[in-house]
N, C-alpha and C positions, 0 to 999 in steps of 0.2 A: 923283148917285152911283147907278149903275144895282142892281139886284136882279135876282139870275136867279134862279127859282123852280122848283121839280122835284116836279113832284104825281105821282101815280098810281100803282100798283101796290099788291099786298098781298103777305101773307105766304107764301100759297104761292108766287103768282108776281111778283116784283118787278120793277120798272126796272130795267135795266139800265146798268152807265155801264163803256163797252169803251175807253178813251181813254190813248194811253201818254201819261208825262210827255216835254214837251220844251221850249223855249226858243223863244218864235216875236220878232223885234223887229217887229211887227207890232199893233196895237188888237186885232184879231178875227184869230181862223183858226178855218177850218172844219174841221167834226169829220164822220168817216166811219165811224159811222152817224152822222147825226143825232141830239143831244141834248137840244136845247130850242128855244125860238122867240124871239128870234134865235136860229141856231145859230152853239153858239161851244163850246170846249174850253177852250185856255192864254189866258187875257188877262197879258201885259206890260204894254202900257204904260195899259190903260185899267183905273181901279178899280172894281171890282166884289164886294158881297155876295152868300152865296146862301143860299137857303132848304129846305130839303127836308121839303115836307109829307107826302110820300106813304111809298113804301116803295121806296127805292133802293140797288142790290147796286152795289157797285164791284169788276169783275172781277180774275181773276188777271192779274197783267199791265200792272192800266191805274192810273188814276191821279187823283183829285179833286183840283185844286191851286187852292188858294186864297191870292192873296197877303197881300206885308204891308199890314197896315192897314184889312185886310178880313176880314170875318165870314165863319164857318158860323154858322149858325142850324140847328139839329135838331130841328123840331117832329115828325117822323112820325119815321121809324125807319131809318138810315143803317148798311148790310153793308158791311165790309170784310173780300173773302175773300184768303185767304193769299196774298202777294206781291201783292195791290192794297193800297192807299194814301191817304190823305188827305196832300197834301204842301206844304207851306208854301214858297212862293216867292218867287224875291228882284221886288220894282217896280221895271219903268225906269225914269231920272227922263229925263220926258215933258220938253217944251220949255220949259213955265211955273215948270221948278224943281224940281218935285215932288222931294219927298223925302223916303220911309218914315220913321214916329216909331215903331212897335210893330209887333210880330210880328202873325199873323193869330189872329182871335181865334174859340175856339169855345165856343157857345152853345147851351140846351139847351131849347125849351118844356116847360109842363107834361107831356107824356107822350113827353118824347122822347126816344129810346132810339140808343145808339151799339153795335153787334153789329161785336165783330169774332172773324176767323176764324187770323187772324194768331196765331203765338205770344205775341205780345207787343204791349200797348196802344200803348208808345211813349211819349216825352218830348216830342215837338215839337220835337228838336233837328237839329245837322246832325248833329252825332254819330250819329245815328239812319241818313242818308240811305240807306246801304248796306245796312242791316237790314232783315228782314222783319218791322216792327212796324204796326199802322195807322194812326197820326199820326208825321210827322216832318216835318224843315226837309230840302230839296232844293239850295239856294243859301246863301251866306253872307249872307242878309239876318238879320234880327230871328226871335229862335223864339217859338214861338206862346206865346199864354197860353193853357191849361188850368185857369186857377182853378174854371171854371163845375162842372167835373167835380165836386168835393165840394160842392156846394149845389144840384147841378139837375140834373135828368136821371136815365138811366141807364145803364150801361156794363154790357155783356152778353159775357161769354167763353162763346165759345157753338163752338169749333172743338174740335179733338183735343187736341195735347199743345198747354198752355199754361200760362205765368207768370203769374200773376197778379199785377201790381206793388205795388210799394208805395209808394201814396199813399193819401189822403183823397179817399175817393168817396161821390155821394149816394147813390143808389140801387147796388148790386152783386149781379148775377144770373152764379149760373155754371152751363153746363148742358153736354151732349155730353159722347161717349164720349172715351178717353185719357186719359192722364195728367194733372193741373193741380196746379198746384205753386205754391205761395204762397209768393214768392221772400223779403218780407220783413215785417215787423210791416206791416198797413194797419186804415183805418179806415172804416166804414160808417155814415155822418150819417143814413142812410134806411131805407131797409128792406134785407136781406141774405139771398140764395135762395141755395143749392148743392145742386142737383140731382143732380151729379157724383161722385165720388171725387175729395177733394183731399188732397195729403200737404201740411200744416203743418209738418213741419218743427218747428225749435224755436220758430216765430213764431205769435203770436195775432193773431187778427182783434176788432178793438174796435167790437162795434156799440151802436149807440145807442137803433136804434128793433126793429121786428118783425124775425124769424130763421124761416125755412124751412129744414130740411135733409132731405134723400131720398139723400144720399148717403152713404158713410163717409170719416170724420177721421180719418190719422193722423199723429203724431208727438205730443212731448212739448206743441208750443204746443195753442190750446184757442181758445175762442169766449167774448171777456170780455163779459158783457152789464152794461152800465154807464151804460145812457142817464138821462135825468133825468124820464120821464113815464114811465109804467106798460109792459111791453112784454111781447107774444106772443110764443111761440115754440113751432112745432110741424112735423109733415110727417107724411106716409103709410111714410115707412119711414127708414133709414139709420142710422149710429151717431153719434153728436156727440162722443163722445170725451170731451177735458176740457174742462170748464165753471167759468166764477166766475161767479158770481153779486156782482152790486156794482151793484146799483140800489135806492137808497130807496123807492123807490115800487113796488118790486116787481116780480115777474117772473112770468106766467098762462102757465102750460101751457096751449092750445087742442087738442091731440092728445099719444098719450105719448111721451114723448122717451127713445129708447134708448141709453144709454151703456155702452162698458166699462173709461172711464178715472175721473179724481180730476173731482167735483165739489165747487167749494171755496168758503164759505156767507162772504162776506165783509159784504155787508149788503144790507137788503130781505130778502119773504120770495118761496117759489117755491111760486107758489100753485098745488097739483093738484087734481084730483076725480076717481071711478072710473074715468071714461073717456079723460085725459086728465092721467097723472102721469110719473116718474119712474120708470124701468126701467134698473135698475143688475144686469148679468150676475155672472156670478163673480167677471171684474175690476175691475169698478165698486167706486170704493169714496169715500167724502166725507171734508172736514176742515172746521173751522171753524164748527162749525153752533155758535149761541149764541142770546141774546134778542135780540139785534138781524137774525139772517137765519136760516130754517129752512126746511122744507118743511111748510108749511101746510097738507095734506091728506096724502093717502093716496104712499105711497112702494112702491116694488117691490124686492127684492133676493134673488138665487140667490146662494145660498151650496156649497161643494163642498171645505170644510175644517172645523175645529174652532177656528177661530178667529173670535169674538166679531166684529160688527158693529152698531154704534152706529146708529140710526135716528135722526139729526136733525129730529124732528120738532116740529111745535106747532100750536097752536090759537090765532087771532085773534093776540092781545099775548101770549101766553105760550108758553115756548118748555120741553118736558119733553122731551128724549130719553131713549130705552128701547133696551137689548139684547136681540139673543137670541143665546143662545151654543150652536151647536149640538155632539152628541156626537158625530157621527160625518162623514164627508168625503163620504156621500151627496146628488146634486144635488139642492135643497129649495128650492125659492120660495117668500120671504115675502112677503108683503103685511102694512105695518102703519101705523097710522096713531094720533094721540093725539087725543085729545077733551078740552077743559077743561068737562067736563058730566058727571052723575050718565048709569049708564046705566039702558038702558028699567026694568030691576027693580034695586030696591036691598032688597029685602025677603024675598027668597029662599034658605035659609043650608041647607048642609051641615055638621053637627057636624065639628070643634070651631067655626068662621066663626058669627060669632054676629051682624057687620055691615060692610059695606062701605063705600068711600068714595060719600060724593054730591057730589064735588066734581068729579072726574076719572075717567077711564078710557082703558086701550089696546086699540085692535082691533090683534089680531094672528091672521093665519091663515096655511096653507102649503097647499104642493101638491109632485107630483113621483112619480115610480115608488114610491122606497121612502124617503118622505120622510125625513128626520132626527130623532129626538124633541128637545127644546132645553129648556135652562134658560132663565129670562127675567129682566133686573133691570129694574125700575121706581127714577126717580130721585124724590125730592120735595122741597119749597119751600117757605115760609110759608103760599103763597098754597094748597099742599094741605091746608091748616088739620089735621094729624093732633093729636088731643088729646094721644097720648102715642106713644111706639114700643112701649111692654110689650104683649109680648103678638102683636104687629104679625105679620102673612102677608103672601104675595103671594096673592091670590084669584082663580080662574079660573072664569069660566062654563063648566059645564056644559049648557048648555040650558035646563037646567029652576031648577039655585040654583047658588049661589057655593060652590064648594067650594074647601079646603086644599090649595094648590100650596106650600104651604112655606114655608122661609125659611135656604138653605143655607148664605147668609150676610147680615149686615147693619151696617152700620155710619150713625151721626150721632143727630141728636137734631131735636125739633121744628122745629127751623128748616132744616134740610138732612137731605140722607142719601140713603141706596138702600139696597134690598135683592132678594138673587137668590132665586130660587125653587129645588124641588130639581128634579131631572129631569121634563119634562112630555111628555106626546103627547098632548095636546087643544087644540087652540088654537081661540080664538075671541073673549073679552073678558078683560081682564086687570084689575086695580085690586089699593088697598090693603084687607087685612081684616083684624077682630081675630079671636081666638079665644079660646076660654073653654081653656088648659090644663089639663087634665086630672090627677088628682093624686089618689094615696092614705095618709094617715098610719096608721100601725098603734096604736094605744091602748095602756093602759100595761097589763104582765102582772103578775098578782099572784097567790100569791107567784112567787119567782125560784128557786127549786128545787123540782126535780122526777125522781121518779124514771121509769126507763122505762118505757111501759107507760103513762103517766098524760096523760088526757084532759084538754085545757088549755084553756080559753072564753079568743078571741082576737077583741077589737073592734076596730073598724077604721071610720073614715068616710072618703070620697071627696068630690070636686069634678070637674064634666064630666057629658056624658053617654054612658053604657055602653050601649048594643048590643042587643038582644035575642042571647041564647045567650051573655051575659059570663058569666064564671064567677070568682067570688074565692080561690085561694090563699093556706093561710097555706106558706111557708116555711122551714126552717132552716138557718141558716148550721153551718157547722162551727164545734170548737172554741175557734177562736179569732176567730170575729163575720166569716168570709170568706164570703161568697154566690158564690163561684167559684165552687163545684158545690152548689146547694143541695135539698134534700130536700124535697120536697113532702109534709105532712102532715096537711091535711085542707081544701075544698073546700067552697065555695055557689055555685048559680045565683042569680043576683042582677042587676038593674039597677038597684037602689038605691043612696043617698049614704051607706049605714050599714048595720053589722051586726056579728054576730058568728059566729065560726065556730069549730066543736068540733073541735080537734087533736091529735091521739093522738103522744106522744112518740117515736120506735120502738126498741124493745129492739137494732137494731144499731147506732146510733148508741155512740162512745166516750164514756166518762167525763169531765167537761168542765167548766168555770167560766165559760166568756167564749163559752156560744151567744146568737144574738139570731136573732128571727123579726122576719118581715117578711110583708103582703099583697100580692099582686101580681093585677092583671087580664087580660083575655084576649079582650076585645072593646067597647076598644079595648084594647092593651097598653102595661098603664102599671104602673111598678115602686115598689113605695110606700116607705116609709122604714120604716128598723128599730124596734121597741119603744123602743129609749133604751137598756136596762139591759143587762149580762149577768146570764146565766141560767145554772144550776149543774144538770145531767143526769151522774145517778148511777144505778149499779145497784140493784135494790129489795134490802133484807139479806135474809139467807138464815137464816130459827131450827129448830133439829133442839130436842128434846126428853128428857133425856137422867135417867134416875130415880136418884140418889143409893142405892148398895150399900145393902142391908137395909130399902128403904123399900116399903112395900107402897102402893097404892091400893084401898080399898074403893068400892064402886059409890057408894055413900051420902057419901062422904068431899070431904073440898075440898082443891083441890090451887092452892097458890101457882107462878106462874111468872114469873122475871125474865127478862125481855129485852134480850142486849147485843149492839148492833148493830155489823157489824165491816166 
């Protein structure tokens, strides 16, 4: 069984193969140029294998024809440019009977690669003959087998506008300028390169092993990464569109991968780090994230709305997403990422923060012209061991300690929950904190009437700590115990938990049974509770002196006087 072998050439400049198809009932006919040693072109009736180690272009025009029951072998790298051909042809049956059992079959070495420049790869059928695709049936013999394609080799769309078919392929490179169009669902056993701009369409690409993209994706389908051993995926530029993630074993960003469609967290995690994460534009947006798939590092997201964004993130086995909700529709890049670890200070407190978590923390930072200020919620789990929620903050690093970001709202208990922070513009470490509330009682007054005019000793203790330049107020409510509008009546400086303060009633206040005072402070500003009682503010009585007709007073003399207060 003879083998014709086709060495030489490189990538700049290849071999050439200028040969139209045609029918010869002849063993050999000669080829004009010269092809190989023997020279031959079309074999009919004698069978023949070939081989192509080198790097061989098959012209516009002409035509590689291998018949039934015979081999390509592609160890080096075989071009098929636009209207040339790889063409499966029918075998005479020779004298001894012969008679074709199988199409021709192609085969792929360790690095061999199939470039075509054709629209369209082709089925190896007759269907095919008339088409400009690179592989088809010529004759109504047997059509080729193609199986090798999804287990060996590589198949490279490497021309202008082209389909990319849909089959299972091992390796799949696509590169060159024009349109390429991924006609329907395929699958990539090996590694998967698009260098290009491809429209998807509604169809996904299911690769299994490493993914390069430098080009842009679009349509609704996406790139399922799904393989069953750990797998890379990165490139120097392009958009990847939509993404699943659905590999156990995981998925390693090696560069950052820019998206501005749904990435969707179905299992495995998508492991980043600073140089090499997830960059989700405005559009970008995720579903799915859980404890079984997350983004294990550090994530990117532009926001340019007031609508909330979930950060699917986590650390090692444990998976904590965080929001941030920004206030306003200014372009703002976050960067956030979750730690299951105390951060570098845990010991550092801004009043009221009296202590932070040591179990967990979130880096969150931004950028942008006039970035956004944002709310933030932090979610928790058993495994954030919080002792209780009383009391409970969101805690933001400052730089230097943990200060009070809030708590605008909060809901659950020990074992679950979250809580948002109130509006921030600092970003940079996030976690859970307690705080010491702050709190003033007013002590009891005694007695409860009084008339105006009259200086009243008002005690008062606190909890927290006040300020240097806090100041204590006592207060009056009106008549009837309201602090709608209340009167301030007498004042200490103080950053003490206790004290007293002397309160002068005021002669404009009305006459009245049901006042109550109250302390209130001024740094921090905290509103204390009323005395408990009502208090009874009356005008002081008025006595004139009035000497009974006929009655004298002597200098020496004593003079009785009763007093009836009205």
């Amino acid at each position: 069984h003879p083998v014709i072998t086709l060495n030489g050439g490189t990538n700049l400049s290849p071999k050439t193969w200028n040969v139209p198809f045609n029918v010869f009932d002849a063993p050999i006919q000669n080829s004009n140029p010269p092809i190989g040693n023997p020279i031959v072109a079309q074999i009919s009736e004698s069978a023949s294998d070939w081989v192509v180690n080198g790097i061989r272009e098959v012209l516009t025009g002409s035509s590689m024809t291998i018949h039934s029951n015979d081999t390509l072998k592609i160890n080096g790298t075989l071009i098929t440019d636009s209207n040339g051909e790889i063409a499966g042809s029918e075998t005479e049956t020779d004298s001894s009977g012969f008679i074709a059992t199988e199409g021709p079959l192609l085969l792929f070495g360790p690095n061999g690669i199939l470039k075509l420049i054709n629209p369209n790869l082709g089925n190896g059928t007759l269907a095919d003959a008339a088409n400009n695709v690179a592989i088809k049936n010529r004759t109504a013999d047997l059509d080729w087998n193609l199986n090798s394609i999804s287990s060996s080799g590589k198949i490279h769309f490497g021309g202008a506008s082209q389909t990319i078919a849909a089959r299972s392929y091992n390796k799949l490179f696509i590169s060159g300028g024009g349109t390429k169009t991924l006609g329907a669902a395929c699958v990539s056993n090996d590694s998967l390169s698009i260098l290009s701009n491809l429209v998807l369409g509604v169809n996904n690409i299911s690769a299994k092993k490493n993914v390069t993209v430098n080009g842009v994706l679009n349509g609704t389908g996406g790139i399922l990464l799904n393989g069953i051993s750990a797998q890379n995926i990165g490139g120097n530029s392009g958009n990847w569109n939509n993404i699943t993630i659905n590999n156990a074993s995981g998925i390693n960003c090696v560069t950052d991968i820019n998206s501005g469609g749904t990435i969707t967290f179905t299992s495995g995690k998508l492991n980043s780090n600073s140089s090499a994460k997830l960059i989700l534009n405005s559009s970008g947006t995720t579903t799915g994230g859980s404890s079984s798939s997350f983004v294990n590092g550090p994530l990117v997201k532009t926001t340019a709305s007031v609508s909330s964004f979930l950060f699917p993130c986590g650390n090692g086995s444990t998976y904590r997403g965080f929001e941030v909700v920004p206030v306003n529709s200014n372009s703002t890049t976050w960067t956030g990422q979750y730690l299951f670890s105390a951060y570098s200070n845990t010991t550092a407190f801004t009043p009221p923060i009296v202590s932070v978590s040591t179990v967990e923390h979130v880096l969150l930072t931004r950028s942008g012209t006039t970035p956004s200020d944002a709310q933030v919620k932090l979610f928790w789990e058993s495994s954030s061991a919080l002792p209780d929620t009383l009391n409970l903050r969101v805690a933001s690093w400052n730089g230097s300690s943990w200060e009070n970001a809030g708590a605008s709202a909060s809901s659950g208990n020990t074992t679950s929950g979250n809580i948002t922070s109130n509006v921030h513009s600092s970003f940079a470490a996030f976690t859970f904190g307690e705080a010491v509330v702050s709190s003033i009682s007013t002590g009891t007054i005694s007695p409860l009437n009084f008339c105006k005019g009259t200086v009243v000793n008002v005690p008062f203790t606190s909890s927290g700590t006040y300020n240097s330049g806090n100041s204590y107020t006592v207060q009056l409510s009106d008549a009837s115990g309201n602090f709608s509008s209340p009167v301030s009546i007498g004042n200490i400086s103080s950053t003490l938990n206790s004290g007293n303060i002397n309160a002068t009633i005021p002669f404009t206040v009305t006459d009245g049974f049901g006042y109550r005072m109250r302390v209130v402070s001024s740094n921090p500003v905290v509103t204390g509770s009323d005395n408990g009682s009502n208090i009874s503010i009356t005008s002081a009585p008025s006595v004139s002196l009035v000497a009974s007709p006929g009655t004298s007073v002597c200098p020496s003399g004593t003079v009785t006087i009763t007093v009836n207060a009205s």
